[in-house]
C-alpha positions in Angstrom: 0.0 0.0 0.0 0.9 3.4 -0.9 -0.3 6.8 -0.3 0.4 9.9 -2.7 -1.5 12.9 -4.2 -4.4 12.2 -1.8 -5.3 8.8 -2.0 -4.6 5.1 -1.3 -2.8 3.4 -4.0 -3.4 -0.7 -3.5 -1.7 -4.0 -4.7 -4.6 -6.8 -4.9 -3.6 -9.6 -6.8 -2.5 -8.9 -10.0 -4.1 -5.5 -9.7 -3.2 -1.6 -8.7 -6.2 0.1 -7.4 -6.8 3.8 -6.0 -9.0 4.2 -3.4 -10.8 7.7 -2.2 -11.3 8.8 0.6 -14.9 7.6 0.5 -13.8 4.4 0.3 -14.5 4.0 -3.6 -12.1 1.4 -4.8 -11.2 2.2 -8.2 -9.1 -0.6 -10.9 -6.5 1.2 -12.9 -4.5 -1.9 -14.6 -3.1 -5.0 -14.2 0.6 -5.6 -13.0 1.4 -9.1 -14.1 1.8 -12.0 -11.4 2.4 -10.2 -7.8 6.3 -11.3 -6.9 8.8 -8.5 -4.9 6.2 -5.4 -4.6 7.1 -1.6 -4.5 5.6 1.6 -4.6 6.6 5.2 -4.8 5.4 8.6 -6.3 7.0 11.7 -7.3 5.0 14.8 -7.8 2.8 13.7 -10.4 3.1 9.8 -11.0 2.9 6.9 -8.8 5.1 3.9 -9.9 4.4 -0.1 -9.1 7.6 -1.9 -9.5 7.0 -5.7 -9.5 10.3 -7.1 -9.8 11.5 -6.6 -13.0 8.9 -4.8 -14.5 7.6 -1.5 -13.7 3.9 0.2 -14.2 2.9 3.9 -13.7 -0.3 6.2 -13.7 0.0 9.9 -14.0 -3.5 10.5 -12.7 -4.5 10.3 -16.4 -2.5 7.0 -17.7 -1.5 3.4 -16.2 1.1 1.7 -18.2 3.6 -0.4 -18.3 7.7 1.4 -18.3 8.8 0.7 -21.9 11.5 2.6 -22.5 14.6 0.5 -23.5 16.8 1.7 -21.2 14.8 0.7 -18.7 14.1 -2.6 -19.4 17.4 -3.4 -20.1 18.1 -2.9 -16.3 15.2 -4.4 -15.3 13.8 -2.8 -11.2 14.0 -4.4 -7.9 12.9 -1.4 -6.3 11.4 2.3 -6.7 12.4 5.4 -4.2 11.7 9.2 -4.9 14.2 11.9 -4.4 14.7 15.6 -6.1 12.0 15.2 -8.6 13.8 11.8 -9.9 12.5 8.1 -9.4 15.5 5.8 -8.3 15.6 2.0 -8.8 17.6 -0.6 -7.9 18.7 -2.9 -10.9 18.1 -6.7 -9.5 20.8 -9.0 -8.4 23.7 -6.1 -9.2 25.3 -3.5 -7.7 23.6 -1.1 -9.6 21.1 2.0 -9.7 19.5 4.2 -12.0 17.2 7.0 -12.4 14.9 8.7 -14.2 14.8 11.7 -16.1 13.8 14.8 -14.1 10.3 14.8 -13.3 9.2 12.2 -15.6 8.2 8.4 -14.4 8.7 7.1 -18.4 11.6 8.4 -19.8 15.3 7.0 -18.9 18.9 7.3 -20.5 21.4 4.7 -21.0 23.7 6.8 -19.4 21.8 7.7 -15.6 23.6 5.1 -13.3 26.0 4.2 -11.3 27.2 1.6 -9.2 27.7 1.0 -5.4 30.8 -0.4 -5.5 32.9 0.3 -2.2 31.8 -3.4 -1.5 32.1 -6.2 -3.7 28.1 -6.9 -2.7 25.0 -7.1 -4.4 22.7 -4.5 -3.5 19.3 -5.9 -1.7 17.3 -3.0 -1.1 17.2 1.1 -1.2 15.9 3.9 0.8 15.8 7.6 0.8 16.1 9.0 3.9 16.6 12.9 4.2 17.6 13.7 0.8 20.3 10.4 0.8 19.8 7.4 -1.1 20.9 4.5 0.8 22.0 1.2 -1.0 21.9 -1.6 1.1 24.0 -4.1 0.2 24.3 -7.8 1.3 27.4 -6.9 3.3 27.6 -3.0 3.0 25.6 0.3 2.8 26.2 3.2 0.9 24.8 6.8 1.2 24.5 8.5 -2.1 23.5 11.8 -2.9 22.0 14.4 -5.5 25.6 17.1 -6.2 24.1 18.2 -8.9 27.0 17.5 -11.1 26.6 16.6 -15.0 25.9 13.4 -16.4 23.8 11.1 -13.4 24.1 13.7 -10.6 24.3 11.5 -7.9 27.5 11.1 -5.7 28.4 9.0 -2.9 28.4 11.2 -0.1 31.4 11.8 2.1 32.0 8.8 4.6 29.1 7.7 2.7 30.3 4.3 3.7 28.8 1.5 6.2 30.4 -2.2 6.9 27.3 -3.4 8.4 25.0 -5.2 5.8 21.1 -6.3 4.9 19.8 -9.8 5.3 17.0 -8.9 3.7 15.9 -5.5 1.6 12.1 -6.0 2.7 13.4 -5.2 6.2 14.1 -1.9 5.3 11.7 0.8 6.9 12.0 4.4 7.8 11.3 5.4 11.2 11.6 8.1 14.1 13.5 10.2 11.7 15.8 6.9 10.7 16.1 3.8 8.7 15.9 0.6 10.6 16.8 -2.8 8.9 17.8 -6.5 9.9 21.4 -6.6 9.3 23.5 -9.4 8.0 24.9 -10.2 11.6 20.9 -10.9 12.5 20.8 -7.9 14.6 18.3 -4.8 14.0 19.9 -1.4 13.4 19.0 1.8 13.2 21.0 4.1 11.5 22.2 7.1 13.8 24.3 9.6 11.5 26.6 6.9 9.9 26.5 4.3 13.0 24.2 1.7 12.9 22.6 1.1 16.3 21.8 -2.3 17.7 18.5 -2.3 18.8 17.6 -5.7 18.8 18.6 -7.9 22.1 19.1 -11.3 22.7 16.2 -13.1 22.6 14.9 -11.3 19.8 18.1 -12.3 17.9 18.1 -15.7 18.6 14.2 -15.9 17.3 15.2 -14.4 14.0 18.2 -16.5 13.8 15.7 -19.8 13.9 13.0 -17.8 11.2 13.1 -18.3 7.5 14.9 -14.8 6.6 13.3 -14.6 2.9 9.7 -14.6 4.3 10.9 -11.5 6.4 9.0 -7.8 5.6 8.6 -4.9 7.5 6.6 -1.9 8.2 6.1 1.1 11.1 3.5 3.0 11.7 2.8 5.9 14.6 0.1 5.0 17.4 -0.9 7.3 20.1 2.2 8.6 20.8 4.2 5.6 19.9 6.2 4.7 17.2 6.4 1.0 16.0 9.1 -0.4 13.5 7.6 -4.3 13.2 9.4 -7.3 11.7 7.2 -10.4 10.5 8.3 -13.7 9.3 6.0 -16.7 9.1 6.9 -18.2 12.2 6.6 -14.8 13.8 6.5 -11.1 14.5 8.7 -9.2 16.3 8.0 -5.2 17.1 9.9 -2.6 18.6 8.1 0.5 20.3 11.3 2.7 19.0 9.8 5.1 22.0 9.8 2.9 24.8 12.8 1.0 23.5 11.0 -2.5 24.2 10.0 -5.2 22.2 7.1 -7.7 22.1 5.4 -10.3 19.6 2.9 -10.0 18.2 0.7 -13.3 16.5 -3.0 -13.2 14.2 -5.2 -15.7 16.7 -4.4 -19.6 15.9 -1.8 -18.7 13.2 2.5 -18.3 14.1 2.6 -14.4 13.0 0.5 -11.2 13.0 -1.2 -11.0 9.7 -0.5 -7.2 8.9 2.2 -7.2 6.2 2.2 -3.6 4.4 0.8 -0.1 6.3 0.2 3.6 4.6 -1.4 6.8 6.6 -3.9 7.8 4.5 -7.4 10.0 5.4 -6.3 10.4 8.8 -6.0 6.7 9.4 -3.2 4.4 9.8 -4.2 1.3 7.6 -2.8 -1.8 7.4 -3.2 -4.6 4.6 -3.7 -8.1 5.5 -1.0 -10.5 4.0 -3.8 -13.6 4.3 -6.2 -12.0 1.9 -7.6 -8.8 0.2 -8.7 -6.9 2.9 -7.7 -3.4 4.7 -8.0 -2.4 8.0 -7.5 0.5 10.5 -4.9 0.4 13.4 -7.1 1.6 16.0 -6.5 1.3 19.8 -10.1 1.1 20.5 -10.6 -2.1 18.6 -10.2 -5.2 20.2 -10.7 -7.7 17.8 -8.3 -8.7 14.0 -11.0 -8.5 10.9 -13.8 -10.3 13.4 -11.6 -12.7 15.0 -10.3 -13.3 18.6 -7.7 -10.9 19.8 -5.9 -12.3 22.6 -3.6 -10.4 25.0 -0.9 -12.4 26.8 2.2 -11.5 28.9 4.5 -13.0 30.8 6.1 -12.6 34.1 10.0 -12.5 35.3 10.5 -15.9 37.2 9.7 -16.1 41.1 13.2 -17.4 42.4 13.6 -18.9 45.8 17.2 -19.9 45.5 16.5 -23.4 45.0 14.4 -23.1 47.9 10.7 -24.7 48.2 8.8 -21.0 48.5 4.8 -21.3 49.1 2.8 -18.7 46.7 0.3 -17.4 49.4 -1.5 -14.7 46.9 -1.4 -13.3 43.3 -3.1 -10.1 42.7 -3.2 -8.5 38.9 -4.4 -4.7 39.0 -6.3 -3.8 36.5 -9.6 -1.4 35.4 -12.4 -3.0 35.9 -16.0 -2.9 34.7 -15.5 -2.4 31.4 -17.7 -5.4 30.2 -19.7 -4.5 27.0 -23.4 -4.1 27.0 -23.8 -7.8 25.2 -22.1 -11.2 23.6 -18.9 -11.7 24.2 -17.0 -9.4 26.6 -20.6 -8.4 28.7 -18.7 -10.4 31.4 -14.8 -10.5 30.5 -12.3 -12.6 32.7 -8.6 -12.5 33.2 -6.7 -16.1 32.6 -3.5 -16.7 34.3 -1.1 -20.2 34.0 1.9 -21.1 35.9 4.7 -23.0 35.4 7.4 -24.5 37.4 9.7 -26.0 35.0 10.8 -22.7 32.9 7.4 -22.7 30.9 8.2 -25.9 29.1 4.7 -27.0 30.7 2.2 -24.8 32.0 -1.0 -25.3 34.7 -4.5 -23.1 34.4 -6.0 -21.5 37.6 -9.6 -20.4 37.4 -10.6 -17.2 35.4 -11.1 -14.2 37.7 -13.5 -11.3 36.7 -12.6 -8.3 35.2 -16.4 -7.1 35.7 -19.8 -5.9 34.0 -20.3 -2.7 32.8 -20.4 -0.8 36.6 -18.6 -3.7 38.8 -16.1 -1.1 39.6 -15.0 -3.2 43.0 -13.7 -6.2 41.5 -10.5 -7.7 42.3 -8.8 -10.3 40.2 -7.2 -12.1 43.0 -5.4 -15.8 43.2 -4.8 -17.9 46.7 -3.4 -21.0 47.9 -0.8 -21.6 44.9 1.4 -24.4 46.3 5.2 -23.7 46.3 7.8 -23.9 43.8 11.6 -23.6 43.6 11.1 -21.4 40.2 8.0 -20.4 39.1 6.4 -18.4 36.1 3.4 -17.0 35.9 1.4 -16.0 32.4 -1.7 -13.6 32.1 -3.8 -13.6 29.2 -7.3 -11.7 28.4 -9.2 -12.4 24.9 -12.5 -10.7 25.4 -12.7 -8.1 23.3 -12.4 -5.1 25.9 -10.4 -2.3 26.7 -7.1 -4.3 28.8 -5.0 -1.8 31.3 -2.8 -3.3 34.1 -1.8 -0.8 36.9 0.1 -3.0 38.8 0.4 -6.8 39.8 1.8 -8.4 43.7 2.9 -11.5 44.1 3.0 -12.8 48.1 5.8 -15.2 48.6 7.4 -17.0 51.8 10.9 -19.0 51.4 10.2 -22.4 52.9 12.4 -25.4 53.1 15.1 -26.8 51.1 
């Protein structure tokens, strides 16, 4: 998905559509079998590159990119800078551009290559007023000097030794690029260091996912700002404002559906990677296209120091009565599991209410839990209601050996 010159531009299928901002879905052409998908605009053109080929509509036209030069390179991907469109020739170090201002007319002679690393480039993004060329063991920062023949330069220090696993990774955020780098780290680029912002755990997960399935997007959510990473056993986001990360999974499936984002009419939409359908990121909204949303968390191990401990009370704090007025969620509950073996197996207690509409006194409140050397507890809601945890106590006394 794509937004530019005051609409949605969408990728169904084999088809680009523009959608309104009454909702009014309208064909413009066909783009050949959907493969490696981008979209960018300049002033008066939008441009669909499906890897090789390349399509346009200039609010009077769609067409395919015929010019010769241009298909003798052949497009991986499509960014906008200055006026020009830049794309990144496929399984080379090269890029090319446009002429000035115009989305169909090329010359043999507009390229370069990015070759202060003998890598092939995997992906491109401008960032402000820089084209950066990602590269499977490099990045380079190229920009627009103005000088004759293909203006642009590499720019001083314009060079990076840290890689791209994967170009779909690429996203801009929080006034920076992030990407998943060839060490299987994420980085965001701060000036010309690229920041590990990835821990541990997160690594190892992507180290264990199939890294060609991998895409990202970000988006901005009351006062948030999220850069998230799906593969098909997964997704990963980062909350670039906190500086935490948590996963997120579609109900009954291994990742989050969500695969491509644009803001667009004041909404932050989101296109679902399972089938053809849009929807709104919306914090009020407790449920994925009609199905079960379920909220989950886990808690830091209780650790008695290989001492029995006894669990006397478990207490979550949260807003109650917030049950809706019918079906499901009239009467929500909050689920909690424990484990005592590092979570390879896990025990149910009983649900606890989270209260009806009004039942402003309820507590959700666990007794008598038995001891453990090492225990984790797991909270989970799926009723589709507002969730907000203020606080949770845990009352433990060290026992015996």
């Amino acid at each position: 998905m794509h937004s530019a010159l005051g609409l949605l531009f969408v990728v169904s299928g084999s088809e680009l559509y523009k959608v309104d901002s009454n909702k009014t879905a309208t064909l413009l052409g066909n783009i050949g079998s959907p493969g490696n998908i981008d979209i960018d605009s300049n002033s008066t053109s939008v441009v669909v590159v499906n890897d090789p080929l390349a399509y346009y509509w200039d609010q009077t036209t769609f067409g395919q990119i015929t010019d010769t030069d241009f298909l003798a390179l052949g497009a991986g991907d499509v960014e906008f800078i200055d006026n020009y469109l830049l794309f990144r020739q496929p399984d080379s170090g090269t890029f090319f551009a446009s002429d000035v201002g115009s989305a169909t007319s090329y010359d043999a002679l507009q390229f370069n290559n990015a070759d202060a690393s003998p890598d092939d480039l995997v992906g491109m993004k401008v960032d402000h007023r820089q084209a950066l060329l990602f590269g499977k063991k490099s990045v380079e920062l190229w920009e627009n000097t103005g000088i004759s023949g293909f203006p642009f330069e590499r720019s001083i220090n314009g060079y990076i030794e840290q890689g791209c696993l994967n170009g779909r990774t690429i996203a801009k955020l929080d006034n920076s690029v992030f990407w998943l780098a060839d060490d299987y780290t994420v980085r965001k680029l701060d000036g010309l260091t690229p920041i590990r912002v990835s821990n541990h755990g997160i690594e190892q997960s992507i180290g264990d996912a199939t890294i060609s399935s991998g895409k990202a997007f970000t988006y901005k959510q009351d006062g948030h700002l999220f850069y998230v990473l799906s593969f098909s056993e997964g997704t990963f986001v980062f909350d670039a404002t906190t500086g935490s990360w948590h996963e997120r999974q579609t109900y009954n499936d291994t990742f989050w559906h969500p695969e491509s984002h644009a803001s667009a009419f004041g909404l932050e939409l989101v296109g679902d990677s399972t089938s053809n359908k849009i929807g709104e990121l919306s914090a009020t909204t407790y449920e994925d296209w009609g199905s079960t949303q379920r909220m989950e968390w886990t808690y830091q191990p209780v650790y008695a120091e290989q001492q029995r401990a006894f669990h006397y009370r478990f207490e979550v704090v949260a807003e109650v009565g917030v049950g809706l007025t019918t079906g499901q969620g009239s009467d929500p509950e909050i689920m909690l599991d424990y484990s005592d073996d590092g979570g390879v197996t896990w025990l149910s207690l009983p649900n606890k209410k989270l209260g009806k509409i009004g039942e402003y006194e309820n507590r959700a409140i666990w007794h008598s839990l038995g001891s453990a050397r090492q225990r984790v507890y797991r909270a989970a809601v799926s009723d589709p209601v507002r969730v907000t945890i203020a606080d949770t106590f845990v009352e433990v006394k060290g026992g015996r050996l």
